[in-house]
N, C-alpha and C positions, 0 to 999 in steps of 0.2 A: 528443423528450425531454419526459419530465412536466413541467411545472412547478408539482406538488404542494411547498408548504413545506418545511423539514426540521423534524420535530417538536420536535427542540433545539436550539439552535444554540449548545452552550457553548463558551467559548474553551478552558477547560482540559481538556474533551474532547481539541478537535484539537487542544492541542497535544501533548498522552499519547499520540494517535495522531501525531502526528510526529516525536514522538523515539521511538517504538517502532520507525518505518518507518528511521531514521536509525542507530538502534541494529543491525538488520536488514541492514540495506544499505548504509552508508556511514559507520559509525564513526572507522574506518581509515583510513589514506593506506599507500598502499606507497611506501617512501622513495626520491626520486629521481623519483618518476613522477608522473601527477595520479590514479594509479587508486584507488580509494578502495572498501571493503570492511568487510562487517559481521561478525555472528556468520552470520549466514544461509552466509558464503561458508567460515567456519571450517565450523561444524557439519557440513556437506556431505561433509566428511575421511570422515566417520563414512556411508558409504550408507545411503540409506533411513532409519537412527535418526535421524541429526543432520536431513534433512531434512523428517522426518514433525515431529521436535518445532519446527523455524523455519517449519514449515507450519500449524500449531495456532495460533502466535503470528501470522500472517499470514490468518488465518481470524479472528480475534476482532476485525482490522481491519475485515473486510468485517463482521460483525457488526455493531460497532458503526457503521458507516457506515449498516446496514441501520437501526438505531436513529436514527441521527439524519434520517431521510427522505430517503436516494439511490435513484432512481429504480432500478426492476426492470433496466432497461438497462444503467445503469453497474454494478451490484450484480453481473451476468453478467462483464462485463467483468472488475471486480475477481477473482470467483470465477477466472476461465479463466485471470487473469495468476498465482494462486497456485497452479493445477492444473498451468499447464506449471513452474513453479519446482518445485513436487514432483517432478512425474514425471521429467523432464529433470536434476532436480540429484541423483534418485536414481541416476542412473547412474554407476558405480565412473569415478574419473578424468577422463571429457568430463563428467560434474554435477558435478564441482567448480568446474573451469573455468567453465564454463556461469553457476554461482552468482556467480563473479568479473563476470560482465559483465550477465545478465539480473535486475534490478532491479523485481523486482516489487511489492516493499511503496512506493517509491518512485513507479512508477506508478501503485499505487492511490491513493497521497495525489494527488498530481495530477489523477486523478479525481476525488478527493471534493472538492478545493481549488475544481475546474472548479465544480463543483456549488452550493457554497457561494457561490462567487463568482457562479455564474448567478443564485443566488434572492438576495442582496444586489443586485445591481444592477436585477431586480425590483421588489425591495420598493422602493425607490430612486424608480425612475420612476412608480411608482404613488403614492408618497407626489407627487411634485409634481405629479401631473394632477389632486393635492385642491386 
């Protein structure tokens, strides 16, 4: 893993990208269960439309993650968990479903979280070996 800085490290960046990822993926509760559900798992009704447009919105995460300095690594990662939410939630009836359970915007944050949290604890140790 790089451990090049993140160029910015604003709070209210992430937290824009975590309530985008929330709004995406886990809005909703289905009542009576713990299952929990975004627009990402609505828009999917819609093949290929609804899922191309909660895939635009799930790419400007990885953007801006690519903005605040996540390693080329994670940045793949991020990218592949939004190309199979595409590809797989474009499918009539199993990409709906699908959308119900695979959480991608949700893993991306977790990755960029990972990230964040690696280069804090970094800087962290390095400030005390001054």
């Amino acid at each position: 893993m790089s451990r090049r800085p993140p160029k910015r490290i604003d709070p209210e960046t992430v937290a824009h990208l975590r309530n985008l990822s929330h709004l995406l993926d886990s809005r909703w509760r289905l009542p009576g269960t713990n299952m929990r559900f975004g627009i990402d798992g609505i828009a999917s009704i819609v093949p290929g439309i609804g899922d191309t447009a909660t895939g635009v919105i799930a790419a400007y995460i990885v953007w801006r993650a690519h903005q605040i300095g996540v390693p080329r690594s994670t940045l793949v990662r991020m990218a592949a968990n939004v190309g199979v939410d595409w590809a797989v939630g474009s499918i009539p009836v199993l990409g709906t479903i699908f959308d119900f359970a695979f959480k991608a915007n949700t893993k991306n944050m977790e990755l960029l979280n990972r990230h964040l949290d690696t280069f804090e604890s970094l800087e962290a140790e390095r400030r005390r070996s001054f």
